[in-house]
matplotlib code that plots the C-alpha trace (Angstrom):
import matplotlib.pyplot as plt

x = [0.0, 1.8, 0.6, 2.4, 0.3, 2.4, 0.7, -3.0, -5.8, -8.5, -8.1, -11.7, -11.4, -13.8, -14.6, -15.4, -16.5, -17.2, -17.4, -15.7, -18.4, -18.7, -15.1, -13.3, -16.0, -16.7, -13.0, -11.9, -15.3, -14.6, -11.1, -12.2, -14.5, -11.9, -9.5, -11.9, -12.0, -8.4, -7.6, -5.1, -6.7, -6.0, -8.2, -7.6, -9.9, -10.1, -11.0, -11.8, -12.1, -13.1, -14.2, -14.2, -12.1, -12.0, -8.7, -6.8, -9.2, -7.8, -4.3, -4.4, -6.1, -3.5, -0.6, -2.5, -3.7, -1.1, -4.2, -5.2, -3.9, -4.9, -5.4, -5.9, -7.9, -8.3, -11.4, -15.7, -15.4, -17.1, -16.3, -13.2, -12.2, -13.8, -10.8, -7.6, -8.7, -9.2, -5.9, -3.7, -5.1, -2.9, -4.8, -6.0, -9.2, -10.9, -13.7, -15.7, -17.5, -19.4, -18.3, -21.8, -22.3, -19.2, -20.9, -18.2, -20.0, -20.7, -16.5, -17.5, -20.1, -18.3, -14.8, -16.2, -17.8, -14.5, -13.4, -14.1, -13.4, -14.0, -12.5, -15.6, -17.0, -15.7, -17.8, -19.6, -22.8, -24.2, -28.1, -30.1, -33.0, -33.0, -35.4, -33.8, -32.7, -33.8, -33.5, -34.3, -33.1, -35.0, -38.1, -37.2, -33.8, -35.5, -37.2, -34.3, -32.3, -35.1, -35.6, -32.0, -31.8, -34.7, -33.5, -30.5, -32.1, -34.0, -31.5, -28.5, -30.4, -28.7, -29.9, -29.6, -31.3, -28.5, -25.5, -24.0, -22.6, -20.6, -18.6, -16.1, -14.2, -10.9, -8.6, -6.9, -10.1, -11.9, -9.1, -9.6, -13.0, -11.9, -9.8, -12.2, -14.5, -15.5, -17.9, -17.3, -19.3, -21.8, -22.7, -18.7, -19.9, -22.6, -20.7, -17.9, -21.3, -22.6, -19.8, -18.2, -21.9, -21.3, -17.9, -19.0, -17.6, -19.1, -21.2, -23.6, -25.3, -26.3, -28.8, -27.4, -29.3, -29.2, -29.3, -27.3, -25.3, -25.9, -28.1, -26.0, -23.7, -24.9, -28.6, -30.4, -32.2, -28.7, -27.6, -30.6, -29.6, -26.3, -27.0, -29.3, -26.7, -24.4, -27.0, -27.6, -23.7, -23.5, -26.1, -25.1, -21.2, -22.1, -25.5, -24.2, -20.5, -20.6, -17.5]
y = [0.0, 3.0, 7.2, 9.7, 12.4, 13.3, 14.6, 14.0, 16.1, 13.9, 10.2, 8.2, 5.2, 2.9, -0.9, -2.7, -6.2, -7.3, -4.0, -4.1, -2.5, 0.7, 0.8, 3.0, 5.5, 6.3, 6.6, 8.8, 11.6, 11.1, 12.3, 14.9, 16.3, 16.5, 18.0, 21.1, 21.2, 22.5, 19.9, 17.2, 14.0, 10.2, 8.1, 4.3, 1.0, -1.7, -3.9, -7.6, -10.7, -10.0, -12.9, -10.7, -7.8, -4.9, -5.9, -5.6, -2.0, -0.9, -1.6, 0.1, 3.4, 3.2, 3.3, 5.8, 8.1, 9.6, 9.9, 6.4, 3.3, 0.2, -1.7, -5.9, -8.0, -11.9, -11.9, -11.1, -8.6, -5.1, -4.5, -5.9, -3.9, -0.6, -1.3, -1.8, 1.2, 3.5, 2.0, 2.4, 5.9, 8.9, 11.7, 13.9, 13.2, 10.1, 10.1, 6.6, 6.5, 4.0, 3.4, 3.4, 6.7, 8.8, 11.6, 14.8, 17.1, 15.1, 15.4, 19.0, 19.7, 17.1, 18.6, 22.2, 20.8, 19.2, 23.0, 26.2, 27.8, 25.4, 22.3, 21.3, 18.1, 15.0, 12.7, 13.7, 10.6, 11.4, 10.7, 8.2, 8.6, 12.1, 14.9, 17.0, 12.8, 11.9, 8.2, 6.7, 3.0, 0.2, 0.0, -2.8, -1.1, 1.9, -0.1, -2.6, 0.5, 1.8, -1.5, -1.8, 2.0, 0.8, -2.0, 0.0, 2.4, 0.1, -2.4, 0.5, 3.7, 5.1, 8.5, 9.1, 7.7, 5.9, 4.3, 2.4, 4.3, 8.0, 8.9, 11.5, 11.9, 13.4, 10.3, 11.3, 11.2, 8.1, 5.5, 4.8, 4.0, 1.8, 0.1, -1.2, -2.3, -6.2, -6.6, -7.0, -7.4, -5.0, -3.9, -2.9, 1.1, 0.8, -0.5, 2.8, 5.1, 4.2, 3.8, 7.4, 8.4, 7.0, 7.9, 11.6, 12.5, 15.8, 13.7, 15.2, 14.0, 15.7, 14.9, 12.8, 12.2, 9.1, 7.6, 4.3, 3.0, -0.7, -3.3, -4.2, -6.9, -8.9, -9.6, -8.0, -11.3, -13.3, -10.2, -10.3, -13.5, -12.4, -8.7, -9.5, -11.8, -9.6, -6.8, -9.3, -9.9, -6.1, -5.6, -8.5, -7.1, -3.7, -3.9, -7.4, -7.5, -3.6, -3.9]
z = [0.0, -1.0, -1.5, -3.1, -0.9, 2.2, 5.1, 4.2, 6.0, 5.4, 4.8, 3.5, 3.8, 1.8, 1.9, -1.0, -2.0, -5.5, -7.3, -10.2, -12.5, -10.2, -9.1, -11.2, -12.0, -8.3, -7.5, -10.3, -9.6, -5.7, -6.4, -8.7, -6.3, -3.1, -5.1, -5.4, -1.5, -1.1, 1.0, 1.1, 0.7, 0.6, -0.4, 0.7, -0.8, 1.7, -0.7, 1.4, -0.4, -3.6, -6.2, -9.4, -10.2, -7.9, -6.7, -10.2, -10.8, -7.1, -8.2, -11.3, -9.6, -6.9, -9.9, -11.5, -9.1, -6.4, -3.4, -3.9, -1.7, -2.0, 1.3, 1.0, 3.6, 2.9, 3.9, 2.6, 5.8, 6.1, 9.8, 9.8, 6.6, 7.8, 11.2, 8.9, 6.6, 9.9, 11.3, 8.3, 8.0, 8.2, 8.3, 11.2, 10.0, 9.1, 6.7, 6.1, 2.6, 0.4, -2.9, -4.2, -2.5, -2.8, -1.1, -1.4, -0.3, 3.0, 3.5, 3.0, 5.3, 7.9, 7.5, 8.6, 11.7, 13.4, 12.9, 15.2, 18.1, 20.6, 18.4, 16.5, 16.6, 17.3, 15.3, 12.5, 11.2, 7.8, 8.4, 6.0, 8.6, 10.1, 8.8, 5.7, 4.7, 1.4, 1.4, -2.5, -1.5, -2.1, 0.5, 2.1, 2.8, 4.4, 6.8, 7.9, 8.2, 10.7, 12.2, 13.4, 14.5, 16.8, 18.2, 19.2, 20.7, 23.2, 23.8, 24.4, 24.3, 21.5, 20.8, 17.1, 14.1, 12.3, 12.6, 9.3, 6.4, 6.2, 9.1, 9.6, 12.7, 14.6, 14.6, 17.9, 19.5, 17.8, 18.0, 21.3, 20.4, 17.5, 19.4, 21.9, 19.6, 19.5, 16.8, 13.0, 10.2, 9.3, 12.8, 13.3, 12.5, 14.7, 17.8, 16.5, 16.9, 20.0, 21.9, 20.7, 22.4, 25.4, 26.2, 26.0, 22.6, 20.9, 18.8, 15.3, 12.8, 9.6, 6.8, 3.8, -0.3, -0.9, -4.2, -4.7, -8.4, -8.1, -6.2, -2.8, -3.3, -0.6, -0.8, 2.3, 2.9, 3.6, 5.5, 7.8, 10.2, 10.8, 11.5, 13.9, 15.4, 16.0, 17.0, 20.1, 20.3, 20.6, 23.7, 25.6, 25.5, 26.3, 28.8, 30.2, 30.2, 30.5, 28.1]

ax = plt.figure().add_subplot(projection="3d")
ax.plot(x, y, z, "-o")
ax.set_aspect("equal")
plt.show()
């Protein structure tokens, strides 16, 4: 994994599984964008287990593009890619993106936040579910996205309304957080969220548009089981263990 950009600002760091056909378009107008920001950017594809050809796209982009790093896990592993992206990060601020969103102007509106007077925010959540949201997902989506947001809510009183998706944050003050994090798999972000709540961290969310490239690459039906697995993993650890 190697970048060409020294001292980056803002590092995003993306996961992504199978997505060879959306790959390279995302990359090259997510780099096109932040380069209009004035800021120094890295942007690092933590591409996990891949069965078609995202890994040889990454590569190229990486050779290609100075801000790009490629970043290989041997393993079909959100969570656990979203971790080794946020660890191998270098910038002073960490931004988490999905590379069928791409959203720059959520690394706008989040960078300005985590600036100010008094230090800004700590942790800034892009919102699928808050009002000023527009959410143009699948229906089914919506609803498992409110479903989960629910259940977190009553099993660990988590204030917001969402916890999986864009993130921004100072990486001085989250990697504490990331480090005591036990979960992986899709409920990694969520477990990142909640606990950055309850340790006190200047916490905000702001409203995201949602539009999406492709269908997910993991059907929401298979998904279901094992999110709700590690939902329960997830209260237990925190409300039981009081980890």
């Amino acid at each position: 994994m190697s970048s060409n950009v020294e001292n980056p600002e803002i590092s995003i760091v993306i996961p992504v599984y199978n997505e060879a056909p959306i790959l390279e378009g995302s990359v090259r107008e997510l780099n096109a964008r932040m380069k209009k920001l004035n800021r120094r950017f890295e942007i690092i594809l933590a591409e996990n287990g891949s069965k078609d050809a995202t890994a040889a796209i990454a590569r190229e982009l990486e050779q290609e593009f100075p801000s790009v790093r490629l970043l290989r896990i041997n393993e079909p592993n959100y969570g656990k890619a979203l971790r080794e992206g946020i660890r191998a990060a270098r910038g002073e601020y960490v931004h988490t993106d999905e590379i069928d969103i791409c959203d720059a102007d959520f690394h706008r509106r989040a960078a300005e936040l985590m600036v100010g007077e008094d230090g800004g925010f700590d942790l800034v959540v892009g919102s699928k579910a808050m009002r000023g949201a527009a959410d143009h997902r699948p229906f089914g989506r919506r609803v498992a996205t409110r479903v989960i947001n629910g259940i977190l809510r009553v099993g660990l009183g988590f204030r917001g309304t969402d916890t999986h998706g864009l993130k921004a944050f100072r990486r001085a003050a989250l990697m504490p957080v990331v480090e005591s994090c036990v979960v992986d798999k899709d409920m990694f972000a969520s477990e990142l969220v909640i606990r950055a709540e309850r340790a006190g961290l200047r916490c905000v969310e702001i409203p995201i548009k949602l539009e999406e490239k492709r269908q997910p690459s993991i059907r929401l039906i298979r998904r279901v089981p094992k999110v709700l697995m590690n939902v329960g993993q997830l209260v237990y650890i925190i409300r039981v263990k009081q980890e």
